[in-house]
Every structure is written in structure tokens, then in C-alpha cells.
C-alpha atoms as a printed R data frame, in Angstrom:
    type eleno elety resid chain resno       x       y       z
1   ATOM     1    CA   UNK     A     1  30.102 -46.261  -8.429
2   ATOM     2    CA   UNK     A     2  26.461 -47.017  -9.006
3   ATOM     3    CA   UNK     A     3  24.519 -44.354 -11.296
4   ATOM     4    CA   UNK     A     4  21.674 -42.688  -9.521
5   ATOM     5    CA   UNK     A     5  18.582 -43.587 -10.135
6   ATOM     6    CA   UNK     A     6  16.142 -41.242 -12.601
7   ATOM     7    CA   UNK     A     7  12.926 -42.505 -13.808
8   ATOM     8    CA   UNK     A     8  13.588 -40.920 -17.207
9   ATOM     9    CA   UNK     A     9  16.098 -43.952 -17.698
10  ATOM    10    CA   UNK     A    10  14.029 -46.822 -17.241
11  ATOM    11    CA   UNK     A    11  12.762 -48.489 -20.124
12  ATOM    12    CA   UNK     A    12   9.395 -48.225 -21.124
13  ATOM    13    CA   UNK     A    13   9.455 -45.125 -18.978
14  ATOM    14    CA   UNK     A    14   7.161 -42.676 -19.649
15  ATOM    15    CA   UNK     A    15   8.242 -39.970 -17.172
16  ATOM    16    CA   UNK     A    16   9.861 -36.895 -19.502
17  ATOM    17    CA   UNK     A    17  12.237 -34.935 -18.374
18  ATOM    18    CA   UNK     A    18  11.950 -31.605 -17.283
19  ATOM    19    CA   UNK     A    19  13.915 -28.661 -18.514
20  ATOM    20    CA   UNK     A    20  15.027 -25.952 -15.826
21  ATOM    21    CA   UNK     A    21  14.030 -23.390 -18.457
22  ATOM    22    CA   UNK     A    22   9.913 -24.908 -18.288
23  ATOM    23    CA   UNK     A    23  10.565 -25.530 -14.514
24  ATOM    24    CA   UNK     A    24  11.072 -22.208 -14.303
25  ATOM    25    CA   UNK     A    25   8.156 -20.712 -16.280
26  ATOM    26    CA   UNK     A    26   6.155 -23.268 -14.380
27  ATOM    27    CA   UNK     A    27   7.412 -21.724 -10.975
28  ATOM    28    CA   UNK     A    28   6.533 -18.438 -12.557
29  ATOM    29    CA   UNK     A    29   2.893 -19.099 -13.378
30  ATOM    30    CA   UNK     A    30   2.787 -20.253  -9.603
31  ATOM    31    CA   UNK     A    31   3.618 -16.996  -8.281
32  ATOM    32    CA   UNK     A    32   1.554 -15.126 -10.520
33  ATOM    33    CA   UNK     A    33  -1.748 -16.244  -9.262
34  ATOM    34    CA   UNK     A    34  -0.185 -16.278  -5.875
35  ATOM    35    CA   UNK     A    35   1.182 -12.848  -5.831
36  ATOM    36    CA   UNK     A    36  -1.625 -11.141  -7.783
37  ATOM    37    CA   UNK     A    37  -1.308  -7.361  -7.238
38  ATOM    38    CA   UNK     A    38  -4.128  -6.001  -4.547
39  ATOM    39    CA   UNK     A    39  -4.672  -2.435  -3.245
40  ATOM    40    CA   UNK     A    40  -4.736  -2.105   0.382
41  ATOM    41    CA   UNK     A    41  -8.749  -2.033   1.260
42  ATOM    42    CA   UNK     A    42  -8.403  -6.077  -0.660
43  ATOM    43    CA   UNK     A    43  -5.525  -7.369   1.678
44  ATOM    44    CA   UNK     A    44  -7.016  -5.479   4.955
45  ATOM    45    CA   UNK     A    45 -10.650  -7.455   4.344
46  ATOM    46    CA   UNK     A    46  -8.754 -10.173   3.928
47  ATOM    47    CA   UNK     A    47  -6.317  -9.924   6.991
48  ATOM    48    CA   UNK     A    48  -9.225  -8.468   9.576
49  ATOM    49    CA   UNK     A    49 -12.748  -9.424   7.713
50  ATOM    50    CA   UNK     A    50 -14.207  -8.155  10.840
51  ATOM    51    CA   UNK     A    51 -12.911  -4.604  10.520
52  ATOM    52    CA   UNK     A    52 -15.284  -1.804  11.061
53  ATOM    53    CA   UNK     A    53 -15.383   1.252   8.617
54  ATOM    54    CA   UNK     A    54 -17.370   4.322   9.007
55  ATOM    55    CA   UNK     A    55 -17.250   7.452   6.366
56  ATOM    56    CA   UNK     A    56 -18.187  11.110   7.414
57  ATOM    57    CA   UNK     A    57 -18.445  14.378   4.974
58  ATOM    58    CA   UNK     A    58 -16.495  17.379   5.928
59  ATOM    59    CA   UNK     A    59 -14.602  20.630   4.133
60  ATOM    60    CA   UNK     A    60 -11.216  20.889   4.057
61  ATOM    61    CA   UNK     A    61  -8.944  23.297   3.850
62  ATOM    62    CA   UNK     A    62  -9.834  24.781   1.037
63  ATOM    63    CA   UNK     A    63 -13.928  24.752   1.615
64  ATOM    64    CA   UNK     A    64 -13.907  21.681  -0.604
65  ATOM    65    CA   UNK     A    65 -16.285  18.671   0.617
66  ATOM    66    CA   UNK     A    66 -13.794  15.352   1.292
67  ATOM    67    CA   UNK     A    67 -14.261  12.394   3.433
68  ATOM    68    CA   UNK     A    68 -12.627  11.376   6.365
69  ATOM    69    CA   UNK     A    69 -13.046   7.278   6.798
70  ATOM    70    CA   UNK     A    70 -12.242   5.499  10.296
71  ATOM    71    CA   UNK     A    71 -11.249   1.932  10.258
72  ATOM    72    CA   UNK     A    72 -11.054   0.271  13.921
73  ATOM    73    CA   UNK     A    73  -9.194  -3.203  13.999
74  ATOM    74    CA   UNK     A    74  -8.979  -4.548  17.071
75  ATOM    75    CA   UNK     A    75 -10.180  -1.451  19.310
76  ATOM    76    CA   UNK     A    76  -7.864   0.782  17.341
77  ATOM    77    CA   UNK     A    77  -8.681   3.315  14.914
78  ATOM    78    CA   UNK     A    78  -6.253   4.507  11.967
79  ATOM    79    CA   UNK     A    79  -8.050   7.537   9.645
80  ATOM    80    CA   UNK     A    80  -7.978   8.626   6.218
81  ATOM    81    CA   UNK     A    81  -8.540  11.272   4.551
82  ATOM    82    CA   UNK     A    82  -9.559  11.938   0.330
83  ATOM    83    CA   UNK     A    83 -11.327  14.231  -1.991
84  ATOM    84    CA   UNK     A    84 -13.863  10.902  -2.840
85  ATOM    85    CA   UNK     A    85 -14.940   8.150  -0.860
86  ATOM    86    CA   UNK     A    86 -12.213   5.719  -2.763
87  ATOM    87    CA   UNK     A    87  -9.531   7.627  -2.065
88  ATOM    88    CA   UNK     A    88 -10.252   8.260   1.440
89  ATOM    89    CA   UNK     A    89 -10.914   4.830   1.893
90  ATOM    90    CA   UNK     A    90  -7.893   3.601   0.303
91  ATOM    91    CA   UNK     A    91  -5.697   6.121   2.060
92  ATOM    92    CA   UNK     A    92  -7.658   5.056   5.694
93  ATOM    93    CA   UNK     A    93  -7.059   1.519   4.804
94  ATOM    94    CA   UNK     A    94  -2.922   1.920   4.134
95  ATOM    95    CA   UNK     A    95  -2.501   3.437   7.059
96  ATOM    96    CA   UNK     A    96  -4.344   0.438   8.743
97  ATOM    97    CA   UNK     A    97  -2.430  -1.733   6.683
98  ATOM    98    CA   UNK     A    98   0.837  -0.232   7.286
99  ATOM    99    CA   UNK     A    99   0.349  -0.442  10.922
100 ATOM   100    CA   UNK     A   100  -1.071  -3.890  11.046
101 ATOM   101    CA   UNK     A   101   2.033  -5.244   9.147
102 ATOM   102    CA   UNK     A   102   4.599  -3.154  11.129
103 ATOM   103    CA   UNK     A   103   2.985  -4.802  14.250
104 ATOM   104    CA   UNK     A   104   3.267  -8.576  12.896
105 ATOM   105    CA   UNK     A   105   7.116  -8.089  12.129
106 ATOM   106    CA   UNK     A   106   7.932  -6.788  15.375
107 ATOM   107    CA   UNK     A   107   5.907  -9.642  16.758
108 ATOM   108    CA   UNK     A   108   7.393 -12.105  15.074
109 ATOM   109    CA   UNK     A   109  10.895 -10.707  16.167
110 ATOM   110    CA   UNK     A   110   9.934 -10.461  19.901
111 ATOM   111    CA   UNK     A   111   8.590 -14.185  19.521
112 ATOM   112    CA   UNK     A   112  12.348 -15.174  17.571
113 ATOM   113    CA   UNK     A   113  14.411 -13.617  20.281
114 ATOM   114    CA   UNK     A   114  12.296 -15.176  23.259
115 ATOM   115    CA   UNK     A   115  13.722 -18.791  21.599
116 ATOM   116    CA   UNK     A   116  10.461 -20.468  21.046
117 ATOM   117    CA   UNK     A   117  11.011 -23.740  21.359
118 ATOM   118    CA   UNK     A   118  11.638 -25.410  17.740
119 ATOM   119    CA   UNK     A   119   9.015 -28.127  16.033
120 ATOM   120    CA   UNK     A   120  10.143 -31.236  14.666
121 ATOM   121    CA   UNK     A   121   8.440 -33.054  11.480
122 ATOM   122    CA   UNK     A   122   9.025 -36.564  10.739
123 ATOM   123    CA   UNK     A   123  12.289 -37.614  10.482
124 ATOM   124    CA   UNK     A   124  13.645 -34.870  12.214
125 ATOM   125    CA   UNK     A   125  13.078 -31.859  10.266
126 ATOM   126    CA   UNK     A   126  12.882 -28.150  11.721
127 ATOM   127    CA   UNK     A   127   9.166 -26.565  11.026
128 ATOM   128    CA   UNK     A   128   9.701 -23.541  10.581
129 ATOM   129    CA   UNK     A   129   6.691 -20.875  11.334
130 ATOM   130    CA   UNK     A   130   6.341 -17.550  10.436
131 ATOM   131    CA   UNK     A   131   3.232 -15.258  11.079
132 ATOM   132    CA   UNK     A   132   4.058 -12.722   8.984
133 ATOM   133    CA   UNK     A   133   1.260 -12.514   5.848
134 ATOM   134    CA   UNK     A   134   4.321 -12.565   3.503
135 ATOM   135    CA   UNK     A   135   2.143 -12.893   0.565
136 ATOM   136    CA   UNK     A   136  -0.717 -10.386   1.210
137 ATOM   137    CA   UNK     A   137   2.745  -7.654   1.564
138 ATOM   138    CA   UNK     A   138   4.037  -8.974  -1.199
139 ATOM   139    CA   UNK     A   139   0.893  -8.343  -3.181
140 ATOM   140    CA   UNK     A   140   0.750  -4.997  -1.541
141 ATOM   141    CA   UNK     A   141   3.778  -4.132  -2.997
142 ATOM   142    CA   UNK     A   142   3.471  -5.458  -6.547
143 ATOM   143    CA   UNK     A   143   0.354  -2.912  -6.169
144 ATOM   144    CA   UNK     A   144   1.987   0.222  -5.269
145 ATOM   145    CA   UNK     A   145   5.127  -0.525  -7.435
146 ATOM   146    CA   UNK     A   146   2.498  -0.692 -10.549
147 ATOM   147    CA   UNK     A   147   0.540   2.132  -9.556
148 ATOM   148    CA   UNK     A   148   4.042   4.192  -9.259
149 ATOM   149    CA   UNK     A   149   5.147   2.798 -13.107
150 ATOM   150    CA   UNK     A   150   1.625   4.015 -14.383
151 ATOM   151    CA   UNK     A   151   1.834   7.473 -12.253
152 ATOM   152    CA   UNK     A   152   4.856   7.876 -14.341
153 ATOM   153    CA   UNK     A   153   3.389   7.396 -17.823
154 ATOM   154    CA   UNK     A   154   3.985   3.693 -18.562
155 ATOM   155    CA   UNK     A   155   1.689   1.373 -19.743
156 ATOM   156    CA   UNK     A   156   0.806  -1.909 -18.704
157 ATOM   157    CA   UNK     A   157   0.247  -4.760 -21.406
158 ATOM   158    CA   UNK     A   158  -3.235  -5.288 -21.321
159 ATOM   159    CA   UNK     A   159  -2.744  -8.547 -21.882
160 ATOM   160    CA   UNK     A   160  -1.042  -8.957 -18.210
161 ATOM   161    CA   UNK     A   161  -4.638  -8.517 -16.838
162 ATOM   162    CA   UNK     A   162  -2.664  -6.123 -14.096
163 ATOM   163    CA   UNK     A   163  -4.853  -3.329 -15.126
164 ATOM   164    CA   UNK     A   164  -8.358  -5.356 -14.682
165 ATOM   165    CA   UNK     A   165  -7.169  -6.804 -11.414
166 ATOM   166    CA   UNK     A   166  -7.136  -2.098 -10.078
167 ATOM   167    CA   UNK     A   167 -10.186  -1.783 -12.069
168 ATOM   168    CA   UNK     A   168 -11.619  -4.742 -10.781
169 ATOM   169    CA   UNK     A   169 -10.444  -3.453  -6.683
170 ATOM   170    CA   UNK     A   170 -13.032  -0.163  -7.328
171 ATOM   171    CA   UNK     A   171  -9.503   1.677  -7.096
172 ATOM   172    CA   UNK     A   172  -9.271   4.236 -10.532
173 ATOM   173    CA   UNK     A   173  -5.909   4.284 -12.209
174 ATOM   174    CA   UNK     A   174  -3.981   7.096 -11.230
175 ATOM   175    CA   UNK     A   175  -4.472  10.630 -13.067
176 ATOM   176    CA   UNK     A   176  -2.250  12.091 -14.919
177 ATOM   177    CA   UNK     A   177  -0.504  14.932 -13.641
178 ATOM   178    CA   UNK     A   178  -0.963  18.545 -14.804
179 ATOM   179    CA   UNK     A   179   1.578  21.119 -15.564
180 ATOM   180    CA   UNK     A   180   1.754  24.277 -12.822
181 ATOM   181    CA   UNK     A   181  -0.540  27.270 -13.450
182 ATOM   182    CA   UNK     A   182   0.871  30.717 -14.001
183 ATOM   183    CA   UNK     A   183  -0.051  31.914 -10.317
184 ATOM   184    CA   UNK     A   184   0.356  28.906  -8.785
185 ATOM   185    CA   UNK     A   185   1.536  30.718  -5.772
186 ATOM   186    CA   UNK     A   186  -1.435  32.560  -4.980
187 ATOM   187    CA   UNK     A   187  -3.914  29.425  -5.013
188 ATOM   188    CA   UNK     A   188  -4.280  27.915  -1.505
189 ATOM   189    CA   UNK     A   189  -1.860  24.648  -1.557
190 ATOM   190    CA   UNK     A   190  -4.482  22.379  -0.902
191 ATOM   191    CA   UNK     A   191  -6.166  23.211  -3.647
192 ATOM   192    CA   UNK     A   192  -3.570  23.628  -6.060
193 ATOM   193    CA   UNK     A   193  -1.776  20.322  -5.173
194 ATOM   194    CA   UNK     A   194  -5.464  18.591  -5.498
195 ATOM   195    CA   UNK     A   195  -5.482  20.344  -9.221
196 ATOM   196    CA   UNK     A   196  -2.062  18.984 -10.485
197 ATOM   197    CA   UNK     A   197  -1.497  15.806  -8.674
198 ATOM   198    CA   UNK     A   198  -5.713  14.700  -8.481
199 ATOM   199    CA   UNK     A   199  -5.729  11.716  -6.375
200 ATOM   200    CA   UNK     A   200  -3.089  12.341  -3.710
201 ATOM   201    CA   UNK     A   201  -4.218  11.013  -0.498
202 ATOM   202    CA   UNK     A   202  -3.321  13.237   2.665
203 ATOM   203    CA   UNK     A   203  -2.507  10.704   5.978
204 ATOM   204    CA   UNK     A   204  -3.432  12.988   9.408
205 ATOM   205    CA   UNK     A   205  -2.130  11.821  12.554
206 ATOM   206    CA   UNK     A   206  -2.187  13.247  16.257
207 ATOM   207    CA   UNK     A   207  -0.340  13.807  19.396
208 ATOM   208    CA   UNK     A   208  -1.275  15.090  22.835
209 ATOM   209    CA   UNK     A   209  -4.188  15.815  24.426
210 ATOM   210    CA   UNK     A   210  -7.142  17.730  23.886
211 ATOM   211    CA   UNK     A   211  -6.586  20.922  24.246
212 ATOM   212    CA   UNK     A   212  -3.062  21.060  23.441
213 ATOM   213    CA   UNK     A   213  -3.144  18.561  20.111
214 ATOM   214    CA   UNK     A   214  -0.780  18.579  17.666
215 ATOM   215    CA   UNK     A   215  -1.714  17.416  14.204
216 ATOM   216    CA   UNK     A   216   0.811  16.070  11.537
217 ATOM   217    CA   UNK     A   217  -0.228  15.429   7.785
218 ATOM   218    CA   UNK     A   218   1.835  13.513   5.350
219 ATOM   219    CA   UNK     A   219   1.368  12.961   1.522
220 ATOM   220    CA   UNK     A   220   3.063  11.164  -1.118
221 ATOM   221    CA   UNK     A   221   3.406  13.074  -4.083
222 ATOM   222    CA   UNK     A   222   5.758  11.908  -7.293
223 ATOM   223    CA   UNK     A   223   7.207   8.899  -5.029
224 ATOM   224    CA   UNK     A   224   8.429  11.353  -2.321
225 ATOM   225    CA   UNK     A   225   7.004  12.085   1.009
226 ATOM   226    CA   UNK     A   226   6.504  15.203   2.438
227 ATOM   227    CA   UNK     A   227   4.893  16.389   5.969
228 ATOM   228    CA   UNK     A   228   3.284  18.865   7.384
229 ATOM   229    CA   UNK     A   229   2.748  20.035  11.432
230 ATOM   230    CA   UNK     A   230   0.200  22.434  13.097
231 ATOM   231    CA   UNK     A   231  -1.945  23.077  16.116
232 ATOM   232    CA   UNK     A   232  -5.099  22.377  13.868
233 ATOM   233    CA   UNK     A   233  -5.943  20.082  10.730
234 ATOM   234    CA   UNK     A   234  -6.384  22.913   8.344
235 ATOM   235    CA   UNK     A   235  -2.627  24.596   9.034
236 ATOM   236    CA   UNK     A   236  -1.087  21.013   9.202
237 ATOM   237    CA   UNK     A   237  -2.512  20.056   6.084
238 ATOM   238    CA   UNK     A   238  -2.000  23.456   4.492
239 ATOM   239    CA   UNK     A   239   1.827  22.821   5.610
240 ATOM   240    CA   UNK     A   240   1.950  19.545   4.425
241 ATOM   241    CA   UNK     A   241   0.920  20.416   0.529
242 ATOM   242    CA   UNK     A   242   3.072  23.592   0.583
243 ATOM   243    CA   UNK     A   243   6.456  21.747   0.997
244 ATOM   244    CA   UNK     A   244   4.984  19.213  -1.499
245 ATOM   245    CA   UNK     A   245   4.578  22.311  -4.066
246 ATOM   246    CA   UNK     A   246   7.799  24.052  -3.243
247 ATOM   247    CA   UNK     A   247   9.247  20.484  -4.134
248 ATOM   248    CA   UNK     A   248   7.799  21.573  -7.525
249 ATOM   249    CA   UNK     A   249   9.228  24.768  -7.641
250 ATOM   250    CA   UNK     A   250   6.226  26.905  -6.220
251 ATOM   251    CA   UNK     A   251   7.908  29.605  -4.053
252 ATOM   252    CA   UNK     A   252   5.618  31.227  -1.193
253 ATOM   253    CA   UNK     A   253   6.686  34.558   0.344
């Protein structure tokens, strides 16, 4: 049986083989610079440069100022909602990003179970296509799973460059959260949730028509999610941060 061929073994050679352990640090450094983590305002410019964002002043529940941004894609509009102008932006541009991803998977399947018809390379070899932005989710995710870890306490090596790369987005690193006050329960929820958890980012969305609208807030506090529903944005809202405290162990009459 003749010996395959490697060009390691010829003589003179200079080709060195490769160990799977380097391989794999090699495939590593790949994806690293491939997958870098980015917030969601980074991949949205990237996926829709074109996108149109506009940022209005208003008070909220509490008779606090916050901004409300609206990002249209495509003639649609997706709204967000923050005590600053970051965090309203960031929280208007995941729920545009959310959205925009959503719609590209079931895309995709609708365009797998019509049976496209399959492309052929050279020599006979499938193509296969995909247009799914794999890697801008993927970086997405690496995002929000390192924002979570540092929500929590940890700290990131700063020698990873992960924590240049949210500086570096105009996104601060989350605050650290702040033990309940004695009378936590008579402090309008908005407020108080805004006091302990600084940074959450409320997502509003709508159903119906005007006059009979119903408005639904959600929030993701501590890695859960927790909703709220009412006829107008400041009882929805006020809802929505109530079941988020009681979550805590704030008890309303």
C-alpha cells in the first residue's frame, strides 16, 4: 500500500509540521478578531448604515427627564426608551436589532422550505448560502454575555482588551447595583428601580388603535425579564418596574 504523500517527508523539505494544539490556538486568534464583542447601536450601523435615528426629551413616570430615541429601518420604527441618551439609544437600537435578526431567520427558513434551487462549484460541490449575519449575532452575544458577567461582579482581564472594545462603543460599563432602602415601598417603582439597578433600559411597545391603545413595557433586570401592561405609558411602565421590585422582595399593598 503506497504511503500518502506529506510534504513534511520529503527531503530537503522545509514545510514543518503543524501541531493540532498551535492549529488550534491559530483557529482561536481567527475568531477573536472575527467575533470581537459589539453592543447593539455597532452591529445595527453596520447591518442598515442608512438607518435614521431621532432623540426627543420627555418626563417619565416619575417627573424625571429621559429620552425616548426612534430608529426607522426600512419604513419601520422600533423605540427606546433611557434615563441618558446612551441608554436610550442602546435600548432603541436592541429592539431594532432584535427585530431585524428575528426577521432574517424566518427569511431564511421561508427561502429553505420553498427548495431554492441548489448551486454547484467546480467539481461538483454544493454552495451553500446563508443570509443570516451569523457573525454580527454572534458578536452581539459575546456582548451581552460580558456585560451580564460584569453586572454580576466579575472582572475582565484587562489584558483581553474586552473592556476597551465597551468603552471604546460610547456604551459605560454597567453600575453596580445598590442594596434596597428601608422604605423602599413607598418610593414610586420607577424611581426606585432607576436608584438600585441605574442603567436598566425600559422597552415600550403598543397595540391597537388610537384611542383604545394598549401599552406594554418590558425590562431586564438581574438577567430576568419582567413586563408590565396599561392603557397609558406611565401605568405600563409603573407596572413593569413594580413586578421587577417585588422580584426583589419589595411588597406593595
Amino acid at each position: 500500500m503506497r504511503k500518502k504523500y506529506k510534504p513534511w517527508m520529503k527531503r530537503g523539505s522545509l514545510a514543518i509540521k503543524i501541531s493540532r494544539r498551535i492549529k488550534k490556538r491559530r483557529q482561536n486568534a481567527r475568531l477573536r478578531n472575527i467575533l470581537a464583542p459589539k453592543n447593539a447601536m455597532m452591529v445595527l450601523h453596520e447591518l442598515h448604515p442608512e438607518l435614521k435615528m431621532t432623540i426627543s426629551e420627555q418626563p417619565n413616570a416619575a417627573n424625571q427627564m429621559g429620552y425616548t430615541v426612534e430608529i426607522e429601518i426600512d419604513g419601520k420604527i422600533y423605540r427606546g426608551h433611557g434615563m441618558s441618551k446612551i441608554t436610550a439609544k442602546q435600548a432603541g437600537s436592541e429592539n431594532a436589532l432584535k427585530a431585524v435578526l428575528l426577521e432574517k431567520l424566518e427569511q431564511n427558513n421561508v427561502k429553505g422550505a420553498d427548495g431554492s434551487p441548489n448551486k454547484f462549484g467546480p467539481g461538483g460541490k454544493q454552495i451553500q448560502e446563508d443570509d443570516v449575519p451569523w457573525g454580527s449575532l454572534a458578536s452581539f452575544a459575546l456582548y451581552k454575555l460580558f456585560s451580564e458577567w460584569q453586572s454580576q461582579g466579575f472582572q475582565l482581564p484587562a489584558s483581553s482588551g474586552l473592556p476597551a472594545v465597551f468603552q471604546r462603543a460610547g456604551v459605560p460599563l454597567p453600575f453596580p447595583k445598590k442594596l434596597l432602602p428601608e422604605d423602599a415601598s413607598k418610593k414610586h417603582p420607577v424611581q426606585l428601580l432607576n436608584q438600585i439597578r441605574p442603567g436598566c433600559q425600559f422597552i415600550e411597545s403598543r397595540e391597537g388603535m388610537p384611542p383604545n391603545l394598549t401599552f406594554t413595557f418590558s425590562v431586564v433586570v438581574d438577567g430576568q425579564t419582567f413586563t408590565g401592561v396599561g392603557t397609558n405609558k406611565k401605568d405600563a411602565k409603573k407596572e413593569c418596574a413594580k413586578h421587577a421590585l417585588e422580584a426583589m422582595g419589595v411588597k406593595y399593598e
